[in-house]
N, CA and C atoms of all chains as a GROMACS GRO file, in nm:
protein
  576
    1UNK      N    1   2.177   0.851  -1.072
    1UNK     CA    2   2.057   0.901  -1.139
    1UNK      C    3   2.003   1.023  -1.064
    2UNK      N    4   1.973   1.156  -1.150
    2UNK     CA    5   1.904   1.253  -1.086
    2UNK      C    6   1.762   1.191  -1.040
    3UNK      N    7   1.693   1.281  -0.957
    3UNK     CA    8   1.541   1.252  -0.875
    3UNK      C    9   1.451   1.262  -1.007
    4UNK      N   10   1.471   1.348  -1.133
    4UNK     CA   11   1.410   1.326  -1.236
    4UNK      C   12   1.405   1.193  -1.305
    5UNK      N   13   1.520   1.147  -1.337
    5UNK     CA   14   1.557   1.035  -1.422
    5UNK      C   15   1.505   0.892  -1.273
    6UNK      N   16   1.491   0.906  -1.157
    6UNK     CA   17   1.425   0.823  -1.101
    6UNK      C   18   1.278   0.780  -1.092
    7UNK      N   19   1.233   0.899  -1.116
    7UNK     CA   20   1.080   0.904  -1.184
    7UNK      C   21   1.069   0.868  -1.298
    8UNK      N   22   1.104   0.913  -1.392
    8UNK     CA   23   1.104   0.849  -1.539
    8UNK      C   24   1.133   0.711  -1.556
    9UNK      N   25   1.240   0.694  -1.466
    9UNK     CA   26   1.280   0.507  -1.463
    9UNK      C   27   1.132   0.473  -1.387
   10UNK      N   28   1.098   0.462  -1.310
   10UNK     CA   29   0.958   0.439  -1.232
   10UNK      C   30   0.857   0.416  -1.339
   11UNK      N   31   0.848   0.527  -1.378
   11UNK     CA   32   0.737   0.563  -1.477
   11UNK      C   33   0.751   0.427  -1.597
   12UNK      N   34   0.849   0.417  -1.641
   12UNK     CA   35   0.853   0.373  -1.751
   12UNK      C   36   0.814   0.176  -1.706
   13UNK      N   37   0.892   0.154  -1.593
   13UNK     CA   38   0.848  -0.004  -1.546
   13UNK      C   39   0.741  -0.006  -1.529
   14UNK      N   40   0.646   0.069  -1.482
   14UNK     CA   41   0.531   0.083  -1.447
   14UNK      C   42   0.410   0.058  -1.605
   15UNK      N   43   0.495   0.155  -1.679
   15UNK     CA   44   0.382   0.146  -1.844
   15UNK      C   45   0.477   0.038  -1.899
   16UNK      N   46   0.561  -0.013  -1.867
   16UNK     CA   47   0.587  -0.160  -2.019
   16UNK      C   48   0.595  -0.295  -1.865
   17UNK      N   49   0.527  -0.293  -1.815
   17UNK     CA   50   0.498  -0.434  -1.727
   17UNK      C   51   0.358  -0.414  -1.709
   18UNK      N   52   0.284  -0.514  -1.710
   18UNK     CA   53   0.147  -0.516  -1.705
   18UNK      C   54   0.067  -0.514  -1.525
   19UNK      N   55   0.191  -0.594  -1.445
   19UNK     CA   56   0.184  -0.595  -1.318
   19UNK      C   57   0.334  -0.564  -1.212
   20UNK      N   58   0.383  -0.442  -1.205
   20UNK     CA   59   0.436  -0.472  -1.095
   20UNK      C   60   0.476  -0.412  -0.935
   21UNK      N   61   0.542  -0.513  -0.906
   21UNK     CA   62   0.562  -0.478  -0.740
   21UNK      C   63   0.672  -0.466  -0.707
   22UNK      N   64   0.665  -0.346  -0.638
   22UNK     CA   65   0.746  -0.290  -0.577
   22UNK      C   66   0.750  -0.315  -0.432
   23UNK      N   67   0.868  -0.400  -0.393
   23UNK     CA   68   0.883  -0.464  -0.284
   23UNK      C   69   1.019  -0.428  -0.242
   24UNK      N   70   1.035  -0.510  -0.048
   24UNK     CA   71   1.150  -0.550  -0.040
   24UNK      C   72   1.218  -0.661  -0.002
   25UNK      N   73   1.281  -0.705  -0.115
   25UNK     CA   74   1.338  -0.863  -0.144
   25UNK      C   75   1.258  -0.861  -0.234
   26UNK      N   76   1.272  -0.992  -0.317
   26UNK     CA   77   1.257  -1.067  -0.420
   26UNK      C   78   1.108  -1.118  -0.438
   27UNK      N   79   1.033  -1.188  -0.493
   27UNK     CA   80   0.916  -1.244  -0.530
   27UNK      C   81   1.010  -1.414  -0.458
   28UNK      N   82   1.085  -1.412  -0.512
   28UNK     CA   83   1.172  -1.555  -0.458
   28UNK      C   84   1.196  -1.563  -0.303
   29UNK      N   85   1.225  -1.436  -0.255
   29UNK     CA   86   1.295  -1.399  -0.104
   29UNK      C   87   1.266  -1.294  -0.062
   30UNK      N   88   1.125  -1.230  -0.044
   30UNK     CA   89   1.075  -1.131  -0.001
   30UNK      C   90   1.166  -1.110   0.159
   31UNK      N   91   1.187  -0.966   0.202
   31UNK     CA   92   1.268  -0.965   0.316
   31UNK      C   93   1.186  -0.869   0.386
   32UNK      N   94   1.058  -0.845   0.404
   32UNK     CA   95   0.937  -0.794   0.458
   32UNK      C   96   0.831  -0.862   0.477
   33UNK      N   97   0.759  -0.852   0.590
   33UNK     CA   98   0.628  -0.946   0.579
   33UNK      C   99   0.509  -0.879   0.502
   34UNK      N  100   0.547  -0.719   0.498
   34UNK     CA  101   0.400  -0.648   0.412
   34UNK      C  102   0.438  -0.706   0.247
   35UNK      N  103   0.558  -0.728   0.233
   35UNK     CA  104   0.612  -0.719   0.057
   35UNK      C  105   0.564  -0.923   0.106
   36UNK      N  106   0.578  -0.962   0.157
   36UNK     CA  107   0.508  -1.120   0.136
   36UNK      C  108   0.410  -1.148   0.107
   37UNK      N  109   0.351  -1.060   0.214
   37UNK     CA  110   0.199  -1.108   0.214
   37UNK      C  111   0.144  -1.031   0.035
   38UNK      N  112   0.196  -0.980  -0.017
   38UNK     CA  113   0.125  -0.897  -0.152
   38UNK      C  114   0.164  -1.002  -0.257
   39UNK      N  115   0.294  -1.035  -0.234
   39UNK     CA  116   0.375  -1.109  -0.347
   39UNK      C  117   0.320  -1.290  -0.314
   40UNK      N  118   0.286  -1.308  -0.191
   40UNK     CA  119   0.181  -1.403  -0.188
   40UNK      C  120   0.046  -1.422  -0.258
   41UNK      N  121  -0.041  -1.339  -0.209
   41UNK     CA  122  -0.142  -1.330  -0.288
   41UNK      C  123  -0.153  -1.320  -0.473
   42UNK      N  124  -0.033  -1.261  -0.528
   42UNK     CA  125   0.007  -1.275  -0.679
   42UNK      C  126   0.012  -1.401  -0.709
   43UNK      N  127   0.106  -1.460  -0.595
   43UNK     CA  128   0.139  -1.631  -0.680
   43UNK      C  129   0.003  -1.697  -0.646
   44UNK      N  130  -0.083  -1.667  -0.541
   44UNK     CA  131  -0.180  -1.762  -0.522
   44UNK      C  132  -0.303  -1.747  -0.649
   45UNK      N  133  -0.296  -1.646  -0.691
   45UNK     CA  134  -0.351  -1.603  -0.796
   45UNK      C  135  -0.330  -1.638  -0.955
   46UNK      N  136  -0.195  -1.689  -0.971
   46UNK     CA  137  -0.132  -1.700  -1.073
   46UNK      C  138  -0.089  -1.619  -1.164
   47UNK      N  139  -0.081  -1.458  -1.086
   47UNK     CA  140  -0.015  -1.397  -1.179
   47UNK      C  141   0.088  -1.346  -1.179
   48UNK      N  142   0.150  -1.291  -1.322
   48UNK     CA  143   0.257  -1.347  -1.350
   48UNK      C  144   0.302  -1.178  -1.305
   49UNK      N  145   0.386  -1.132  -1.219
   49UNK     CA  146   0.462  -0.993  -1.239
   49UNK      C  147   0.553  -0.972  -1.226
   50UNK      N  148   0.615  -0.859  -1.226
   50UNK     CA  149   0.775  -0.775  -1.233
   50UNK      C  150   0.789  -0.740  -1.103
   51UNK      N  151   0.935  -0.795  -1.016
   51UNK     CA  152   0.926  -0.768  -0.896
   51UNK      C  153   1.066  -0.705  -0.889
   52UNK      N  154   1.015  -0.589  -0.798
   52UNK     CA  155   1.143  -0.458  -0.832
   52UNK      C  156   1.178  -0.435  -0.671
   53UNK      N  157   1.273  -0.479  -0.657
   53UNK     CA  158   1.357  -0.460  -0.488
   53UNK      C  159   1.430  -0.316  -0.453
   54UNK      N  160   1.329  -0.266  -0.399
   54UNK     CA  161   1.399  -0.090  -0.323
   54UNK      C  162   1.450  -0.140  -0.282
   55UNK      N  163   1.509  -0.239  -0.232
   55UNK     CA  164   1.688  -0.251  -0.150
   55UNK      C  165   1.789  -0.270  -0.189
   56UNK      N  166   1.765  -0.255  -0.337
   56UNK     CA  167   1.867  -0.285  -0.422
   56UNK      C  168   1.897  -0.122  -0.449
   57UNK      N  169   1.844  -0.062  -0.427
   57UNK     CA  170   1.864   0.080  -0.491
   57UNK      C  171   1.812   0.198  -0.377
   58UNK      N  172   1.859   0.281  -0.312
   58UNK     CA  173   1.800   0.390  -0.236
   58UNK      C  174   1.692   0.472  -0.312
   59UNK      N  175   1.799   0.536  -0.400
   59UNK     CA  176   1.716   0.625  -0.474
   59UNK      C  177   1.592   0.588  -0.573
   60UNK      N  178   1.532   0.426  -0.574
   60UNK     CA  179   1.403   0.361  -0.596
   60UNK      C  180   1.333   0.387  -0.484
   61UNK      N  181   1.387   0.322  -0.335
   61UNK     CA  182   1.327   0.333  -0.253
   61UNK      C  183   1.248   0.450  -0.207
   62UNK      N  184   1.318   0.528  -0.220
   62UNK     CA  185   1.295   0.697  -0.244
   62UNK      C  186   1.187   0.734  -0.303
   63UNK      N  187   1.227   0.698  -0.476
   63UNK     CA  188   1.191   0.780  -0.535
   63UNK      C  189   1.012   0.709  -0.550
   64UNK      N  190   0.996   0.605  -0.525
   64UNK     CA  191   0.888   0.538  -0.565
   64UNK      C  192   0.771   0.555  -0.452
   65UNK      N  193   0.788   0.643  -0.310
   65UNK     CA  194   0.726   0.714  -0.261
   65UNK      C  195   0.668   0.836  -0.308
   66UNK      N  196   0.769   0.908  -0.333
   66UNK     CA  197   0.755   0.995  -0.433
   66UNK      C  198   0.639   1.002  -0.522
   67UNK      N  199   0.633   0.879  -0.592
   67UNK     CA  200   0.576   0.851  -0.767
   67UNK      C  201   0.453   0.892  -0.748
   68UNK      N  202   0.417   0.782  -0.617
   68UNK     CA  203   0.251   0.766  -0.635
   68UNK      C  204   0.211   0.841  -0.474
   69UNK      N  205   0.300   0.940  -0.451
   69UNK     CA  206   0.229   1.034  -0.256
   69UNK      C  207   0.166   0.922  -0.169
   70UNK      N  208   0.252   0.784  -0.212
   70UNK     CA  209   0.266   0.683  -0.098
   70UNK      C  210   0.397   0.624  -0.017
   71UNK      N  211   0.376   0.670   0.145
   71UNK     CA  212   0.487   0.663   0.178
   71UNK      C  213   0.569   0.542   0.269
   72UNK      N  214   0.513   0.434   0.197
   72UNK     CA  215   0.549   0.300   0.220
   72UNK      C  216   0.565   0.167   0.116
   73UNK      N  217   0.634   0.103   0.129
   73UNK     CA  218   0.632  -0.020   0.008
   73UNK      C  219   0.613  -0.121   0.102
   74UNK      N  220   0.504  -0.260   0.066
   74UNK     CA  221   0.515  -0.268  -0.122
   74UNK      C  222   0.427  -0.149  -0.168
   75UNK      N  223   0.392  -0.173  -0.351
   75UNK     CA  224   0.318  -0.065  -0.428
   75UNK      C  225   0.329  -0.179  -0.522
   76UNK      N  226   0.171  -0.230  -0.534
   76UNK     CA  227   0.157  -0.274  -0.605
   76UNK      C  228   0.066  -0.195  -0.783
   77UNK      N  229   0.090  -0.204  -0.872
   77UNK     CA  230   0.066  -0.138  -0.982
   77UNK      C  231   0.020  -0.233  -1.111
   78UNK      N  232  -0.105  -0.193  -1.141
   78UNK     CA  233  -0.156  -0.301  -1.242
   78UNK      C  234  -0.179  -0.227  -1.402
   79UNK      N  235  -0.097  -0.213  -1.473
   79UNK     CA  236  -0.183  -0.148  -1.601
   79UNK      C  237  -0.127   0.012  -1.572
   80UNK      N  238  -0.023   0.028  -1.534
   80UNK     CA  239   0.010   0.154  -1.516
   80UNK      C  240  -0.091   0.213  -1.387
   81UNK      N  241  -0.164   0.113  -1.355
   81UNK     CA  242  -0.245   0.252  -1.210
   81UNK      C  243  -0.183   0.152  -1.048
   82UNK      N  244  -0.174   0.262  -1.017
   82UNK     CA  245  -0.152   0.260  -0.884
   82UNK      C  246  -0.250   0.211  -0.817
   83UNK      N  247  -0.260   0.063  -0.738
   83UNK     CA  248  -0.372   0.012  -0.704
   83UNK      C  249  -0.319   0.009  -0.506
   84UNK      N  250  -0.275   0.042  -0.434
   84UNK     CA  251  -0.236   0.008  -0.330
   84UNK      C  252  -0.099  -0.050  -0.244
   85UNK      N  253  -0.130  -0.036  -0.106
   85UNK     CA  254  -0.072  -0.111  -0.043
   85UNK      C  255  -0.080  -0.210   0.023
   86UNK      N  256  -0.011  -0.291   0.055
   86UNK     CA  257  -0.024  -0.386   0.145
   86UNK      C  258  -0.200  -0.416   0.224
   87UNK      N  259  -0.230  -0.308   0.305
   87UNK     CA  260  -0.369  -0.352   0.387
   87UNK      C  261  -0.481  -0.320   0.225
   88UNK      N  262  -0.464  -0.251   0.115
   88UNK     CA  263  -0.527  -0.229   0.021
   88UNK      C  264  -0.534  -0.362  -0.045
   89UNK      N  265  -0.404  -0.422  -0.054
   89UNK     CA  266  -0.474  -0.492  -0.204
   89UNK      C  267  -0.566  -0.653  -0.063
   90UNK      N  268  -0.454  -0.661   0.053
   90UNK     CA  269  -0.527  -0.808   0.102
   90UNK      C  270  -0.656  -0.748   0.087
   91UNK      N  271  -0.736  -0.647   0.130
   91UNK     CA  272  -0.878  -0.583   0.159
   91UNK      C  273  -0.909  -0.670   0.044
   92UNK      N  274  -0.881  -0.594  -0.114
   92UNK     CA  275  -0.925  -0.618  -0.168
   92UNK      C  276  -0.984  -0.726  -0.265
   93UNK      N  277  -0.820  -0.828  -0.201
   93UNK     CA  278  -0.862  -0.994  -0.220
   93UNK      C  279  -0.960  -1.036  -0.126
   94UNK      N  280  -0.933  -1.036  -0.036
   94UNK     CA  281  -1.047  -1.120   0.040
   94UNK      C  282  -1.167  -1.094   0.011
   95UNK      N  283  -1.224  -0.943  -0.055
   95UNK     CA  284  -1.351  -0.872  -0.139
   95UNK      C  285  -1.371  -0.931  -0.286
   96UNK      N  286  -1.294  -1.002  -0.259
   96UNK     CA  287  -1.286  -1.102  -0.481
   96UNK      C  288  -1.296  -0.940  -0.509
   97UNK      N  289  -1.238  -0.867  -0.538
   97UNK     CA  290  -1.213  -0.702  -0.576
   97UNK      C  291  -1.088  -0.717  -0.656
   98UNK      N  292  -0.959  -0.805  -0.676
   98UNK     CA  293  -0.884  -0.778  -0.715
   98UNK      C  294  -0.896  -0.877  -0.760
   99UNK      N  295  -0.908  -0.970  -0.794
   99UNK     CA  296  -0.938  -1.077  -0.904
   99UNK      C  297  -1.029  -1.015  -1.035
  100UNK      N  298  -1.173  -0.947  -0.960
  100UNK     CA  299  -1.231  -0.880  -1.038
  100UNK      C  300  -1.142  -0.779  -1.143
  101UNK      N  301  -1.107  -0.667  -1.049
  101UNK     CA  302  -0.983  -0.569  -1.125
  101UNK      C  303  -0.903  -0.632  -1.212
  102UNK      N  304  -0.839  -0.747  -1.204
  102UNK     CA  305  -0.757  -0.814  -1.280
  102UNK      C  306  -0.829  -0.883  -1.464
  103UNK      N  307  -0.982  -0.905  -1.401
  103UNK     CA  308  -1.005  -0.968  -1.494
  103UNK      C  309  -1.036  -0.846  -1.606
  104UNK      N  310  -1.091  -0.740  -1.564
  104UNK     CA  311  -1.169  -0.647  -1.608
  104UNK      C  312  -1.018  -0.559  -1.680
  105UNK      N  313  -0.890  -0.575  -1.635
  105UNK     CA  314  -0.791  -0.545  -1.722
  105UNK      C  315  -0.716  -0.610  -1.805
  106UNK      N  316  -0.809  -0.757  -1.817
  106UNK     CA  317  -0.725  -0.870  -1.873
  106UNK      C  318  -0.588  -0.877  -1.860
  107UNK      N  319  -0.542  -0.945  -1.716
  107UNK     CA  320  -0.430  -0.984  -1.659
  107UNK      C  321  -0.476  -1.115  -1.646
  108UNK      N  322  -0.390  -1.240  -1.686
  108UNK     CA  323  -0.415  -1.323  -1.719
  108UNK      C  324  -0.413  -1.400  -1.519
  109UNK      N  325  -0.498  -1.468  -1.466
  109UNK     CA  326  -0.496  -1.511  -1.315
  109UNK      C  327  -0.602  -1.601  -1.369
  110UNK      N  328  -0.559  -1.720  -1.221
  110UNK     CA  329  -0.690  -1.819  -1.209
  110UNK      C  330  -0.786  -1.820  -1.165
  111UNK      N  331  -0.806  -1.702  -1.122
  111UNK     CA  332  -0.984  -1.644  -1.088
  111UNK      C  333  -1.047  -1.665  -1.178
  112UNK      N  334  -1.020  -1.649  -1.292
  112UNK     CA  335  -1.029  -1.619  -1.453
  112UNK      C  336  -1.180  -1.664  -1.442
  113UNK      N  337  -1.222  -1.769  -1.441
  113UNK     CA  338  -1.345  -1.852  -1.501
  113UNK      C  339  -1.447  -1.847  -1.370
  114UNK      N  340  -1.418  -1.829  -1.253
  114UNK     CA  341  -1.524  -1.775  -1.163
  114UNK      C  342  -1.563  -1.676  -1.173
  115UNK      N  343  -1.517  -1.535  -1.213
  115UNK     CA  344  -1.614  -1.438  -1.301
  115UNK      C  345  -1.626  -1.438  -1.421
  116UNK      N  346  -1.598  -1.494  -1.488
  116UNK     CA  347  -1.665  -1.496  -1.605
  116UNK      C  348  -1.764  -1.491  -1.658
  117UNK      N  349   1.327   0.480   1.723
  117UNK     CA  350   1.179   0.559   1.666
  117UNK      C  351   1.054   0.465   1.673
  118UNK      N  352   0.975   0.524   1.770
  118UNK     CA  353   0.856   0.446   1.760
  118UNK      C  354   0.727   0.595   1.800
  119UNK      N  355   0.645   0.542   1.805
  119UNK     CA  356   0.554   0.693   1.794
  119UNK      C  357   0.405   0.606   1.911
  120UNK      N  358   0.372   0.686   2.030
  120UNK     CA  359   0.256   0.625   2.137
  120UNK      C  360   0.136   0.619   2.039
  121UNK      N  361   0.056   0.538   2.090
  121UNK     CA  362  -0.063   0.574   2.023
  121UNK      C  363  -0.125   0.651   2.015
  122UNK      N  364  -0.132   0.702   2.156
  122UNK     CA  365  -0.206   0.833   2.135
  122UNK      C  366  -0.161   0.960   2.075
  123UNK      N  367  -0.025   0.966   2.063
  123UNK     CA  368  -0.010   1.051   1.910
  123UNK      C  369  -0.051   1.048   1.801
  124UNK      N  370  -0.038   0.931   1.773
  124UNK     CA  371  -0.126   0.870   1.643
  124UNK      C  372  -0.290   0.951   1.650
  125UNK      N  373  -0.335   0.909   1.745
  125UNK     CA  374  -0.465   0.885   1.759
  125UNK      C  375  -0.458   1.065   1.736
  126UNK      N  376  -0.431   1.122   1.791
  126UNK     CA  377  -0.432   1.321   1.846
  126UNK      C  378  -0.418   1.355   1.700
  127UNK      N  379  -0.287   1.347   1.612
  127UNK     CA  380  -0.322   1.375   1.476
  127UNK      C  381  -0.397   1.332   1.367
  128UNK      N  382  -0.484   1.200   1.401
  128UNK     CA  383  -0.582   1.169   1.278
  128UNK      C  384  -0.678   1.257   1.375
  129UNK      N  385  -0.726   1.241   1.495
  129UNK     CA  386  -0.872   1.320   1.521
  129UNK      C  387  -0.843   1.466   1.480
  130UNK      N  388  -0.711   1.572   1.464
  130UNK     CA  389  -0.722   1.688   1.468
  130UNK      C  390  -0.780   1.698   1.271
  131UNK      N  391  -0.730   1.640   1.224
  131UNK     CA  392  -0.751   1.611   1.088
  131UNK      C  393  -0.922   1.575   1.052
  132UNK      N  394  -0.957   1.480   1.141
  132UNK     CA  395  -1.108   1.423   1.115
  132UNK      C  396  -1.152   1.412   1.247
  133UNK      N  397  -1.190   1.549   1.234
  133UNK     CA  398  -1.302   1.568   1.391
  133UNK      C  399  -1.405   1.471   1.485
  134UNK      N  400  -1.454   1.372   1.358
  134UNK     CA  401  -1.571   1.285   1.354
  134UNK      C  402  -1.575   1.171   1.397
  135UNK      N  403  -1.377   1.111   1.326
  135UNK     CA  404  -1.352   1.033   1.341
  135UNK      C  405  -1.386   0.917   1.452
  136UNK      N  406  -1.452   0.766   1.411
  136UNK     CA  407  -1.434   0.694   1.564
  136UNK      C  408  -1.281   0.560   1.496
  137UNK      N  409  -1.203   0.615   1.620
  137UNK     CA  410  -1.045   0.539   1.578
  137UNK      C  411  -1.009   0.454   1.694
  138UNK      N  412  -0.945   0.322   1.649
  138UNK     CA  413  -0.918   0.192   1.710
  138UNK      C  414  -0.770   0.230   1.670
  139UNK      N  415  -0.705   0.216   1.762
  139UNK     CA  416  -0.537   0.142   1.714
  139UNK      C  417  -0.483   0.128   1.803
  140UNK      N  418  -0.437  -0.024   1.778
  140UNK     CA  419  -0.376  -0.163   1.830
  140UNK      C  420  -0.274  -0.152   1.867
  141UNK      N  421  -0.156  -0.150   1.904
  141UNK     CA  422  -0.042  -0.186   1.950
  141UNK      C  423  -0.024  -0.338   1.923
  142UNK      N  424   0.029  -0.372   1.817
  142UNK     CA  425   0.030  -0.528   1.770
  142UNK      C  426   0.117  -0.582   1.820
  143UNK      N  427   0.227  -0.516   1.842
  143UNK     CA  428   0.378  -0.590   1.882
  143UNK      C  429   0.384  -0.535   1.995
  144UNK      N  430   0.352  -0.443   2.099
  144UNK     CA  431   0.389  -0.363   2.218
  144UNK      C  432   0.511  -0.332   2.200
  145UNK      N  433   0.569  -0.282   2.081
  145UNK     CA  434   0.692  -0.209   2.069
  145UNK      C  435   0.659  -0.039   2.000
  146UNK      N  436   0.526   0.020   2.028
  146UNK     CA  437   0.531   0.124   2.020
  146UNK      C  438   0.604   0.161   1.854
  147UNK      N  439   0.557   0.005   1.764
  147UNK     CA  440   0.607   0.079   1.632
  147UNK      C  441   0.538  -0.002   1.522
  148UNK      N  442   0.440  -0.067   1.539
  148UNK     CA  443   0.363  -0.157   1.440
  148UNK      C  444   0.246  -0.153   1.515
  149UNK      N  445   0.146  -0.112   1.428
  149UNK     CA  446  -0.013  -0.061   1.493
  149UNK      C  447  -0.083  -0.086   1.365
  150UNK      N  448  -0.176  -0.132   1.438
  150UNK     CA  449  -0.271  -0.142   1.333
  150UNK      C  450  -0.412  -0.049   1.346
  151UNK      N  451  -0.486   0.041   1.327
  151UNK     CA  452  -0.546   0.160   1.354
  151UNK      C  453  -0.688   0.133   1.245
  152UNK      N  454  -0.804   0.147   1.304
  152UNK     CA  455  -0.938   0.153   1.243
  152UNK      C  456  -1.011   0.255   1.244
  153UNK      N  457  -1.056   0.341   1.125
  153UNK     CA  458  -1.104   0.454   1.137
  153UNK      C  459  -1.236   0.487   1.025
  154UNK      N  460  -1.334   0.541   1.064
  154UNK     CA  461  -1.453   0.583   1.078
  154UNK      C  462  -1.491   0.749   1.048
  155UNK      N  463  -1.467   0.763   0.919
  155UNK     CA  464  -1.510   0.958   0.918
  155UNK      C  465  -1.611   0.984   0.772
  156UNK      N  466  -1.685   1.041   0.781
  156UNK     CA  467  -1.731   1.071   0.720
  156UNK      C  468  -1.653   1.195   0.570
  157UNK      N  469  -1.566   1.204   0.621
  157UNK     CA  470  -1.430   1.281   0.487
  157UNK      C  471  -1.424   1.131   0.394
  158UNK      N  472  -1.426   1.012   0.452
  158UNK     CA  473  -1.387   0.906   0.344
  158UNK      C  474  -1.499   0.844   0.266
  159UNK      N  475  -1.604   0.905   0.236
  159UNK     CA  476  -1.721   0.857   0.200
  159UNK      C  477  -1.708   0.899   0.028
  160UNK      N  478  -1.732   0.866  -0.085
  160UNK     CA  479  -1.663   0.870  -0.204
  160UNK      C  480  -1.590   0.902  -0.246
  161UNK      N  481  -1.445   0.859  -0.158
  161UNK     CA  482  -1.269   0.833  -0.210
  161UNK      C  483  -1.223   0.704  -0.199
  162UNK      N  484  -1.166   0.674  -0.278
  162UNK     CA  485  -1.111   0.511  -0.325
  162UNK      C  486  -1.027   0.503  -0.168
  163UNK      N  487  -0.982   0.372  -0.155
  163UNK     CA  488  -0.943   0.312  -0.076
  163UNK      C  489  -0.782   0.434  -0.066
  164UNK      N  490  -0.759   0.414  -0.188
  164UNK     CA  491  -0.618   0.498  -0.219
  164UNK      C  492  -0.609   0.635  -0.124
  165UNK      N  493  -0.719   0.703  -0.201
  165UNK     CA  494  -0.749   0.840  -0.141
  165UNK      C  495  -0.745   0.833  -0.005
  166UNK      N  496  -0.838   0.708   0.073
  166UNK     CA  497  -0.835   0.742   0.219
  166UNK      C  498  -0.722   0.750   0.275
  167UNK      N  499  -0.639   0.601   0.227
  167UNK     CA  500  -0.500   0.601   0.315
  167UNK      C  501  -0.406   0.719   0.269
  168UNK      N  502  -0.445   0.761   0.168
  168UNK     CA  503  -0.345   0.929   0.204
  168UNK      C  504  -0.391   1.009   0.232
  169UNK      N  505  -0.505   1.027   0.258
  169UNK     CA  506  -0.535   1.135   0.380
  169UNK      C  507  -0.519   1.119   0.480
  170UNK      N  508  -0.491   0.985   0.555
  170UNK     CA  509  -0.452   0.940   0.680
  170UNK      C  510  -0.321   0.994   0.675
  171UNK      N  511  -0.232   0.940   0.578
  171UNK     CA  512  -0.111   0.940   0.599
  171UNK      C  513  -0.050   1.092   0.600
  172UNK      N  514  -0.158   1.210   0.506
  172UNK     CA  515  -0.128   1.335   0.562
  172UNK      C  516  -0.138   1.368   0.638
  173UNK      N  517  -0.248   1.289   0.718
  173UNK     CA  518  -0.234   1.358   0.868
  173UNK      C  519  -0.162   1.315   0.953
  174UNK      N  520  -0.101   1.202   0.911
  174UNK     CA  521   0.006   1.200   0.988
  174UNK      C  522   0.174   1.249   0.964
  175UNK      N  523   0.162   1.369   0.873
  175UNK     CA  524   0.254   1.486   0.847
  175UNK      C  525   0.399   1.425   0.858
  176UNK      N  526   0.380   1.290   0.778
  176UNK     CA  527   0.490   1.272   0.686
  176UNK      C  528   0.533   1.166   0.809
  177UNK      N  529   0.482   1.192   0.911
  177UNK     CA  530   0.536   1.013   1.050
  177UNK      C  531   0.556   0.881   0.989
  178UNK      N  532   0.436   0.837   0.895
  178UNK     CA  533   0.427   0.705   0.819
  178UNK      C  534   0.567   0.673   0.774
  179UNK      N  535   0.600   0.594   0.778
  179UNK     CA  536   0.698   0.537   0.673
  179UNK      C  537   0.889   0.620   0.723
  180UNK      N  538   0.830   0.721   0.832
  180UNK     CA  539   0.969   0.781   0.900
  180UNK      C  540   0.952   0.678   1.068
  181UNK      N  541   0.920   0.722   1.129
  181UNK     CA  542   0.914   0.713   1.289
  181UNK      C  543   0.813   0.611   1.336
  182UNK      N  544   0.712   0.642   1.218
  182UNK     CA  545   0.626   0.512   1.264
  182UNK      C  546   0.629   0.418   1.114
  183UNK      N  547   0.684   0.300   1.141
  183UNK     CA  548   0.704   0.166   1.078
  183UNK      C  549   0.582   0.137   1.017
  184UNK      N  550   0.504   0.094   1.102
  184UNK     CA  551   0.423  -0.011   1.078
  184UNK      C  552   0.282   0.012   1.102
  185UNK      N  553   0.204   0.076   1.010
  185UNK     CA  554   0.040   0.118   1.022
  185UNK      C  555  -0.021   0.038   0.963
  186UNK      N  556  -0.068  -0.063   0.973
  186UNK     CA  557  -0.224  -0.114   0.896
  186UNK      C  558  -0.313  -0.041   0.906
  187UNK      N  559  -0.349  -0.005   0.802
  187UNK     CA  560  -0.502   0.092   0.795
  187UNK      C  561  -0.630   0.016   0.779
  188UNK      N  562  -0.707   0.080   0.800
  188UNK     CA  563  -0.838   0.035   0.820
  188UNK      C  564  -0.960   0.138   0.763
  189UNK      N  565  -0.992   0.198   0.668
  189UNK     CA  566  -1.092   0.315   0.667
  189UNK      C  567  -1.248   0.272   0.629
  190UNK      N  568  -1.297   0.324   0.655
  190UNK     CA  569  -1.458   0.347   0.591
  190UNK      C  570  -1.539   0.411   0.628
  191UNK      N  571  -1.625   0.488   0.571
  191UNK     CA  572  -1.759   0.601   0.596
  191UNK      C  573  -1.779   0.529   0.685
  192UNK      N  574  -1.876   0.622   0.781
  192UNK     CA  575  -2.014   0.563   0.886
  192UNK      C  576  -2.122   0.518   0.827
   0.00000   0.00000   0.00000
């Protein structure tokens, strides 16, 4: 894939998944402790996302720095926006900030009924 | 590749004059730090915005030479 067509692939997981992360390893077998601790907080949450392994691919790994002028994974992405990294999103759990964000984009999580 | 702290520390202050900056040496391997910072440049920019202005000032080090940054930002 050209560096174009790696963006466009980016781009496009990003607008037809409602949540995902860009990690390394699996949601099953994360092989990072920053890509754990993010893909932790999802399941503790109950939500449901798309988990995309830069180690499966260089030119992801690459290019998904690139995407969003962040130069580390994970990258987590909700609704097509670029919401953070790793010290971003824990911040923003432990702030009920991303439960909030979640609800306010209707992503379906079990925060659900404490802000309501 | 690992990067001292006080490199770290020399290119966020040349960047943010104001700055008051903490960073840790978490592992004492001179490659996972965790760094707390204080400038008045981060005072209405999203969380997003701050950590890439950090990370410009650290002129592309992040994610090459230095591994492992936990960030930390907020206004005074």
């Amino acid at each position: 894939m050209s560096e174009q067509d790696v963006q466009d692939w980016i781009g496009k997981q990003v607008a037809n998944n409602d949540v995902v992360l860009f990690m390394k390893g699996t949601k099953q077998m994360p092989q990072c402790g920053f890509s754990m601790q993010v893909a932790q907080i999802l399941n503790h949450l109950g939500v449901d996302f798309k988990d995309i392994n830069v180690l499966d691919d260089m030119s992801v790994r690459e290019g998904v720095k690139v995407f969003s002028n962040w130069p580390t994974v994970p990258q987590l992405y909700v609704k097509g926006e670029f919401v953070g990294g790793c010290d971003i999103v824990r911040e923003m759990f432990q702030a009920g900030e991303l439960q909030e964000m979640l609800n306010e984009k209707g992503i379906a999580n079990n925060a659900q009924t404490q802000t309501a | 590749m690992a990067m001292a702290a006080d490199d770290i520390a020399r290119l966020i202050k040349d960047r943010f004059p104001d700055a008051e900056i903490q960073i840790e040496d978490l592992a004492g391997d001179g490659d996972h730090y965790a760094a707390s910072i204080v400038s008045e440049a981060f005072r209405g920019k999203s969380r997003v915005q701050q950590h890439q202005m950090v990370y410009d000032a650290l002129q592309g080090n992040m994610g090459g030479v230095l591994h492992a940054l936990a960030l930390k930002t907020a206004a005074p």
